[in-house]
MINU-235679 format. One line per 5 residues: number of its first residue (from 1); their letters; for each residue x, z, y of N, C-alpha, C. Coordinates in steps of 0.05 Angstrom, whole numbers. Example, Ala and Ser with C-alpha at 12.3 -4.5 7.8 and 13.67 -1.06 7.14 Angstrom:
// residues 2
1	as	264/156/-114/246/156/-90/264/156/-66; 257/142/-45/273/143/-21/258/157/1
// end
This chain:
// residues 198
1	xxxxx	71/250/271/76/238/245/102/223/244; 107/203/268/141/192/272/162/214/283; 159/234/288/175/246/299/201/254/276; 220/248/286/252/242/266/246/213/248; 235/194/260/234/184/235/250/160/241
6	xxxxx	258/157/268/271/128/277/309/142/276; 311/165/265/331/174/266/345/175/231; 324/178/227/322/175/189/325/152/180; 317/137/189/315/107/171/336/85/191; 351/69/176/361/51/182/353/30/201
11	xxxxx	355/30/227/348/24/254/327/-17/227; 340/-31/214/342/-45/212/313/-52/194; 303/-21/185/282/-17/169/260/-10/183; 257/-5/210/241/8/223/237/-16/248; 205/-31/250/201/-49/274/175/-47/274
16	xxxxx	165/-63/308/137/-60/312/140/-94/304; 112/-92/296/95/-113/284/79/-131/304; 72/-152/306/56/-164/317/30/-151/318; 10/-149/332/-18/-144/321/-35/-162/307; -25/-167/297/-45/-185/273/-41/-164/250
21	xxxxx	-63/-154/237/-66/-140/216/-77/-148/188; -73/-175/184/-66/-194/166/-42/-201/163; -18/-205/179/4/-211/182/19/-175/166; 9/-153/177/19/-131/173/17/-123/137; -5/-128/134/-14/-118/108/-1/-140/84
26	xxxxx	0/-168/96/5/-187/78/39/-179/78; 51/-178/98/85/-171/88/87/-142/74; 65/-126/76/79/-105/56/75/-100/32; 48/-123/29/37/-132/-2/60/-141/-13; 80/-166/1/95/-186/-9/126/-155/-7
31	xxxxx	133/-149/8/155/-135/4/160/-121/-18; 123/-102/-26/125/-73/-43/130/-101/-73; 113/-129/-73/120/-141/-102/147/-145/-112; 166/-147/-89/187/-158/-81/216/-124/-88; 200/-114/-91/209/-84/-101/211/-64/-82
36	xxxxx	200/-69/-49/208/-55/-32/182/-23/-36; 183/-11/-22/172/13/-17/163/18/22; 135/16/27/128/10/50/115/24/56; 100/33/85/89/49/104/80/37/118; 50/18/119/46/8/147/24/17/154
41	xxxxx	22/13/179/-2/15/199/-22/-2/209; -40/-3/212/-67/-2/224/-73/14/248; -81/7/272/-82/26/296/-112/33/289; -128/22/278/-158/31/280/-171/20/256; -196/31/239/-207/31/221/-228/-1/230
46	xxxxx	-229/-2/245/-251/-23/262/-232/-54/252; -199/-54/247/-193/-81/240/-183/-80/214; -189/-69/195/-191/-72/170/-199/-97/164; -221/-110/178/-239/-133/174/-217/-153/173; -194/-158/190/-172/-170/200/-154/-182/181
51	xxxxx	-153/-154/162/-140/-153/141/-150/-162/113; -172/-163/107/-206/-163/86/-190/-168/58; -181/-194/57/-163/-199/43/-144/-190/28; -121/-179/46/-105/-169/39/-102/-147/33; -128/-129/49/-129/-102/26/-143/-106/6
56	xxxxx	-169/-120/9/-184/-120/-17/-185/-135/-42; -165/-152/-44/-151/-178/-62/-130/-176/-67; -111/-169/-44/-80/-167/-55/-73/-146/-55; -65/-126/-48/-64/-102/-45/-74/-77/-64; -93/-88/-69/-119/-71/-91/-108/-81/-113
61	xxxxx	-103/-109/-120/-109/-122/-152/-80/-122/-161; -64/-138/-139/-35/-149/-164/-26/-126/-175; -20/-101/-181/-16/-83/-195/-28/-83/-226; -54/-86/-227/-73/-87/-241/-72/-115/-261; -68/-141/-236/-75/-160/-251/-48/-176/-263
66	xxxxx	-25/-160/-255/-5/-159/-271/11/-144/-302; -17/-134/-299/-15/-115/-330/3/-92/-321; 18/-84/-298/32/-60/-293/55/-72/-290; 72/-99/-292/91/-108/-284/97/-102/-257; 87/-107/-242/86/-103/-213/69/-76/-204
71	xxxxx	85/-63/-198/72/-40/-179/71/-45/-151; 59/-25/-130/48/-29/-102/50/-13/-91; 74/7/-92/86/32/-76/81/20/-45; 49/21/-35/46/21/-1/23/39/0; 35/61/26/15/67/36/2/53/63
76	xxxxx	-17/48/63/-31/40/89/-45/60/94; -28/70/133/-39/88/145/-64/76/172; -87/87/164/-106/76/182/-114/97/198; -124/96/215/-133/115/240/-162/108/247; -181/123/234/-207/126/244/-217/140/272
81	xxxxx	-218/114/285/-235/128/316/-249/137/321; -253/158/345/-270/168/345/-284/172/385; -262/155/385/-277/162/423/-275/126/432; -257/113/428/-245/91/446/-268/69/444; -292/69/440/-315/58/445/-318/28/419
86	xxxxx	-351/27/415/-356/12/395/-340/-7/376; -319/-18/390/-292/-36/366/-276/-22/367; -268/8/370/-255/26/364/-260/51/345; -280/50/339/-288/83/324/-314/76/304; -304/59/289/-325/51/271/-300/71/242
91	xxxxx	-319/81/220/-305/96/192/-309/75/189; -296/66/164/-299/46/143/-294/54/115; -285/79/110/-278/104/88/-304/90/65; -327/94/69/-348/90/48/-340/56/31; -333/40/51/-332/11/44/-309/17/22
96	xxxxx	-278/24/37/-254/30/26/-255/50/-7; -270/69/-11/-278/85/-28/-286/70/-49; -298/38/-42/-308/23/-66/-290/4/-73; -275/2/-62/-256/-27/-73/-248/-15/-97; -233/-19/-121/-221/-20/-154/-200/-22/-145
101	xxxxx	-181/-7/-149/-152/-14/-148/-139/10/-126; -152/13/-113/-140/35/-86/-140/65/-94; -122/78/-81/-122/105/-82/-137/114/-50; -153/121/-51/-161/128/-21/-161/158/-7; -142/167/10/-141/200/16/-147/198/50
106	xxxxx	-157/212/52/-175/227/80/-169/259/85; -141/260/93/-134/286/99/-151/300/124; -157/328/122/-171/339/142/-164/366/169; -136/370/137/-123/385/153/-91/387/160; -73/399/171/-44/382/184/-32/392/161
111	xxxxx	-30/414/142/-22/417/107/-33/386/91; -64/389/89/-62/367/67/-52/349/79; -57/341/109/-36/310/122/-16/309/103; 4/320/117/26/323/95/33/326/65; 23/350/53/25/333/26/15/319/10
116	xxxxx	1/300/19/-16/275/6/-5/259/23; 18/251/44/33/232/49/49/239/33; 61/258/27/90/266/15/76/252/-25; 53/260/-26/46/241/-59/33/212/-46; 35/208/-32/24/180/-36/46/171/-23
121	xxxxx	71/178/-19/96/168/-13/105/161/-37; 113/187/-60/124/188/-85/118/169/-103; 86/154/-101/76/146/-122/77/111/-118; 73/100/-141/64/72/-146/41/55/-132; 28/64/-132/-3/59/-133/-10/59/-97
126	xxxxx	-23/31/-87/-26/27/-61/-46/56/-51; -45/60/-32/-55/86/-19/-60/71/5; -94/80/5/-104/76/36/-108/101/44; -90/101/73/-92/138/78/-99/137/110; -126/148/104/-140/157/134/-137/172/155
131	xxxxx	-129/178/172/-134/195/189/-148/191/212; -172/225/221/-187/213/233/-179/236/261; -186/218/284/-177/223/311/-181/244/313; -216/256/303/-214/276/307/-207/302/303; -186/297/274/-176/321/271/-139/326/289
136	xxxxx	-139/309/306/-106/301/311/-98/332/329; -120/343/344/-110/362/358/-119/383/350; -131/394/322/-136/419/306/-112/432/286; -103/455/289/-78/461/280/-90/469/256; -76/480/228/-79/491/205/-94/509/207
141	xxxxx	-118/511/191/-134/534/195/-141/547/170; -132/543/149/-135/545/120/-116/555/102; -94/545/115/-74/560/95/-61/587/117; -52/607/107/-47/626/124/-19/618/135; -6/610/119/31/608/136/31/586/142
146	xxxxx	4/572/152/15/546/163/24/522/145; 36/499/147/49/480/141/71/489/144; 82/493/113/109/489/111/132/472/116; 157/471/122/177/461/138/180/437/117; 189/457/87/197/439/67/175/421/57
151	xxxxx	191/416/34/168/388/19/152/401/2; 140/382/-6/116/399/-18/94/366/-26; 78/375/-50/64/343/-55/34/355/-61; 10/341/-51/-18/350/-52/-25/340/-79; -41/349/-110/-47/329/-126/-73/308/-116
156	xxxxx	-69/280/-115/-90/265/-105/-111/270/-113; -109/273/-142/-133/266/-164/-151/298/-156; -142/315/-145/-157/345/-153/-178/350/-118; -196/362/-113/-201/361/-84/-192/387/-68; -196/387/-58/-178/410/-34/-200/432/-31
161	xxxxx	-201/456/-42/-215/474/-38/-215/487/-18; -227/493/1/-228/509/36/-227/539/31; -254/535/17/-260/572/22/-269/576/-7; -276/589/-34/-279/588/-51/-304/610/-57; -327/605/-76/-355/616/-65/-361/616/-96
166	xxxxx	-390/625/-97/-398/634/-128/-417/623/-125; -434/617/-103/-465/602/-100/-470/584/-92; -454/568/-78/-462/542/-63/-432/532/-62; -432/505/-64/-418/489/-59/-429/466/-49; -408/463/-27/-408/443/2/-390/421/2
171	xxxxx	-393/401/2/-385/379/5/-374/356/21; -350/361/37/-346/349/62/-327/328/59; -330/304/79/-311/287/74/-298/284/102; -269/284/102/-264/276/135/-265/305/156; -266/291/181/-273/313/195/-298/341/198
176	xxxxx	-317/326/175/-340/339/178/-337/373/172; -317/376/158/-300/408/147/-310/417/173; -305/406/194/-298/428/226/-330/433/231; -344/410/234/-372/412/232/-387/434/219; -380/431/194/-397/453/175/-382/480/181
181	xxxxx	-355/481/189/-348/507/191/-366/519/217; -364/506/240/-385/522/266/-404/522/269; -416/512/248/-450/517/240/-449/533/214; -428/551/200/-443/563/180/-465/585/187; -480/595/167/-495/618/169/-499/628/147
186	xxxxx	-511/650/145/-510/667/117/-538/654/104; -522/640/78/-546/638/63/-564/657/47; -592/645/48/-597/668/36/-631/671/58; -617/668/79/-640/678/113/-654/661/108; -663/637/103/-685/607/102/-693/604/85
191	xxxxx	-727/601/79/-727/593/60/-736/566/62; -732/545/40/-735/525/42/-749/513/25; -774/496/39/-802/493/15/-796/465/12; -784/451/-5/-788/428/-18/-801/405/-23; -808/384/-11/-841/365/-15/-869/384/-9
196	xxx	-861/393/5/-884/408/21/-891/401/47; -909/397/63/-913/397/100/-912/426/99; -897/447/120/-904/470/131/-899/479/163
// end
């Protein structure tokens, strides 16, 4: 995801942060009011708590509770764990999903990665953008030519269609796509009795 990117940006724009993730979120609240345009990080979904505040009060609202005077061009990139043990790999997606004010995207695959950074780069509107561990080492499996080189923007508002069907539609959020893909089976074989014991 950084790769070219300390080469791109102005040595003077680009620094590591303390770990305090209150400290992180509160300067890019105050920068993006301030007219800047920001990218920060979160190493794990588990200190969101850290932050509580400042995503779910400042970050979420002054947009809103400035009548549109102030916009909030930040994405916050979070990283949902999945191995590094109990204060490491907690989702918090469901909590995040309910705040008012947020744009929330959970890319699943290394195409949508990218163009839903590339729109939640473009846009106004704070973006909490997930990524979860476990998709970090699964290559494109959906689009045939891959991830393209150039740019390209995902629409937020629309959902990402996988495989496209006439009878059933499936519902995945996150990594679960990979899940349901190695367990499909032909529907149709089960039948399934409803409020019944059998």
């Amino acid at each position: 995801m950084y790769r070219g990117l300390t080469e791109a940006l102005p040595y003077h724009r680009l620094f590591n942060a303390p770990i305090s993730e209150a400290a992180i979120v509160g300067a890019a609240v105050g920068y993006a009011m301030s007219g800047g345009r920001v990218v920060a990080e979160l190493m794990y979904a588990d200190f969101m708590g850290r932050a509580g505040d400042e995503i779910f009060n400042q970050l979420s609202k002054w947009q809103s509770m400035s009548a549109g005077q102030l916009v909030m061009p930040v994405v916050l990139r979070i990283s949902v764990g999945a191995k590094y043990g109990a204060q490491h790999s907690q989702d918090w997606t469901a909590l995040v999903h309910h705040i008012p004010g947020l744009k929330v995207v959970y890319p699943v695959t290394p195409y949508d990665a990218k163009g839903m950074m590339a729109a939640a780069l473009a846009g106004t509107d704070p973006v909490v953008f997930l990524e979860s561990q476990k998709t970090y080492d699964i290559g494109e499996m959906f689009v045939e030519q891959g991830v393209p080189e150039g740019d390209y923007e995902i629409d937020l508002s629309e959902p990402s269609i996988k495989r496209k069907g006439k009878d059933l539609t499936m519902v995945t959020l996150g990594p679960a796509l990979y899940n349901r893909r190695r367990r499909r089976r032909p529907v149709g074989k089960r039948v399934w009795h409803l409020g019944r014991d059998r």
